[in-house]
C-alpha positions, 0 to 999 in steps of 0.5 A: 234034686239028687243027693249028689247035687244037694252035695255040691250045692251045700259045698259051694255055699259053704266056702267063703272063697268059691263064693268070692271067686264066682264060682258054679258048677253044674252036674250032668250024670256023675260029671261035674263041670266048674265054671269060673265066670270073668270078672275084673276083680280076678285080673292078676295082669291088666296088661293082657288082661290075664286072670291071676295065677293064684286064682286059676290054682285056687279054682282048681283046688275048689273044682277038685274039692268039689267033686270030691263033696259030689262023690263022698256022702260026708259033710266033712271036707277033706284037706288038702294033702300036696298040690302040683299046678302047671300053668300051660298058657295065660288064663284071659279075661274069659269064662274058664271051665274045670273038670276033675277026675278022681284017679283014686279014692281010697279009705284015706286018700284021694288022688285027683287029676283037674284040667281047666279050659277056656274057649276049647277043652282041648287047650287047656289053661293050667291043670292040677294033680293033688291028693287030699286026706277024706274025712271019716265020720266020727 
């Protein structure tokens, strides 16, 4: 297993709430792709059935702190600075991917683009724009 990998896989282990949500992730080369797995427990409207808004914006926020956990080579998370979520259609009961691309990472600061999808990439469900403050070893 790759350093990288040993990254991602100590980040989804550690925080309580990927592990409630069922959330993976996978790397192919340095891409990551997250993987929400459908499960009644995130249905936020059982009259679509729809999964809930606060579920799809916290699997952004865990995409993207993923990914930063991938390509940071620190043990210490970075914290969320400000988050934009836009919601582009109802996320239905099925498994939902994410990806993110780090748009800038400086000393400081990382500025980070998510989309998330369901059946095709090129519809996508909600996406995320946010910056988070890196962790400096101390």
């Amino acid at each position: 297993m790759s350093e990288a990998a040993d990254r991602l896989e100590a980040f989804l282990h550690r925080v309580p709430y990927v592990r409630f949500l069922g959330m993976r992730a996978e790397l192919a080369g340095d891409e990551m792709t997250a993987t929400l797995p459908f499960s009644e427990h995130l249905v936020g409207n059982v009259m679509l059935p729809a999964l809930h808004g606060g579920v799809l914006g916290a699997f952004l926020e865990m995409t993207a702190l993923a990914q930063l956990a991938v390509a940071q080579k620190t043990t210490r998370a970075p914290k969320t600075i400000d988050l934009t979520i836009d919601y582009l259609r109802p996320g239905r009961a099925v498994t939902t991917y994410a990806r993110a691309d780090l748009r800038k990472v400086g000393r400081r600061i990382a500025n980070i683009h998510v989309e998330a999808w369901q059946e095709a990439r090129a519809s996508p469900v909600a996406s995320l724009r946010g910056h988070f403050l890196l962790a400096t070893e101390d």
